[in-house]
N, C-alpha and C positions, 0 to 999 in steps of 0.2 A: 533603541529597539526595545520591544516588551518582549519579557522572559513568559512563557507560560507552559507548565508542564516541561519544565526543562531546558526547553526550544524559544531562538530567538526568534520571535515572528516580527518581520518588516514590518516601520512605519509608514513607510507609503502606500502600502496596499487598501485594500477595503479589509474592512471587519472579516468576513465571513473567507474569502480567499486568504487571507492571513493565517486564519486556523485552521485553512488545511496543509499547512505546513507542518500542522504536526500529526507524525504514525500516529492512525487510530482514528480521524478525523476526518471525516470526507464532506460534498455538498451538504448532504443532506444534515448532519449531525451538527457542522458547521454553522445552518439557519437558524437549526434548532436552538445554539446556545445563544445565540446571540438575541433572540428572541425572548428567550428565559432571562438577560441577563439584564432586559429594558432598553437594549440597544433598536431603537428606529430609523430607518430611511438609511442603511450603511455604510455609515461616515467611514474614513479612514482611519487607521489604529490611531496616528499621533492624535486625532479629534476626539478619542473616546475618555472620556471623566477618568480617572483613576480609581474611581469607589466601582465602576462600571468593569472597569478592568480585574479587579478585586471580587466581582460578585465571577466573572468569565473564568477565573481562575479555580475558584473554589467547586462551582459545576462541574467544571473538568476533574479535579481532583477525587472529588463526591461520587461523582456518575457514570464515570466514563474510562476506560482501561486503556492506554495510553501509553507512548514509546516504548521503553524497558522491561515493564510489566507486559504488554500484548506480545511484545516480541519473544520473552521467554515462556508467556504459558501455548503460543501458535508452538515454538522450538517443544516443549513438553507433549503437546499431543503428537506431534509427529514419531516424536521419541517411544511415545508408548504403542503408537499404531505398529511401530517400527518389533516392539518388544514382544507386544501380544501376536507377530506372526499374522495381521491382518492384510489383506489383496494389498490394500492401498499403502501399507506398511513395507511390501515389498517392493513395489514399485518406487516409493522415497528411496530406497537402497538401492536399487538399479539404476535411477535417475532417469524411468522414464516417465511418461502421460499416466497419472492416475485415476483420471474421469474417463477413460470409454475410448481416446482420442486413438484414430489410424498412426503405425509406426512404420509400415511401409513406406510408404510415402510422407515427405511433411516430420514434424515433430525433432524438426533442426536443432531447438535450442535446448531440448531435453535428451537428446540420444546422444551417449558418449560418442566421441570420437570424430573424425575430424570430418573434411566434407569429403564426399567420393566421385570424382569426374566422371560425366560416363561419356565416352564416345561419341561424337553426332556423325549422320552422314555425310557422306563425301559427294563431292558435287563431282561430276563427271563432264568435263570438258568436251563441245562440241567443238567441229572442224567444218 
């Protein structure tokens, strides 16, 4: 397996699915590098040169905010949204929908608390 940015990305996969194995990484960034890196036609990791893997790593390291780091400065702005008293600051601290989202209804996996049955009707038996 190749180590990159911390993370062990499978050698069987292609180039470009490989690295999005790593936080921070999605389609698009993933094209990108591999692109930048001289990689063509997306072979599988075990098939890419080792200088190839070495230029993938560095772009990453260079260019791009990646596991630990993205994960603590995303933890930092919430923290601060949280500190400076802002809507969506309060909302992180309630744990509910901070974009706009109905809580009536819906919004299950952000509203505390567990689920609430409600009653269906009852069917009434003819004769």
């Amino acid at each position: 397996m190749a180590r990159v940015a911390g993370v062990d990305i499978p050698d069987n996969k292609r180039v470009e699915i490989a690295l999005r194995r790593i936080h921070g990484i999605g389609p698009t960034a993933a094209t990108r590098i591999a692109s930048r890196a001289g990689i063509a036609g997306n072979p599988k990791v075990r098939e890419v040169p080792d200088d190839q893997m070495a230029r993938i790593r560095e772009i990453i390291d260079h260019e791009y905010t990646v596991e630990g780091d993205l994960k603590r400065e995303v933890s930092d702005n919430i923290r601060r949204l949280m500190d400076i008293g802002a809507y969506r600051g309060l909302r992180h601290r309630r744990g509910l929908p901070m974009r706009g989202q109905r809580t009536k209804t819906n919004a299950r996996t952000r509203r505390p608390g567990g689920r609430r049955t409600v009653a269906g009707k009852r069917r009434v038996m003819k004769k």
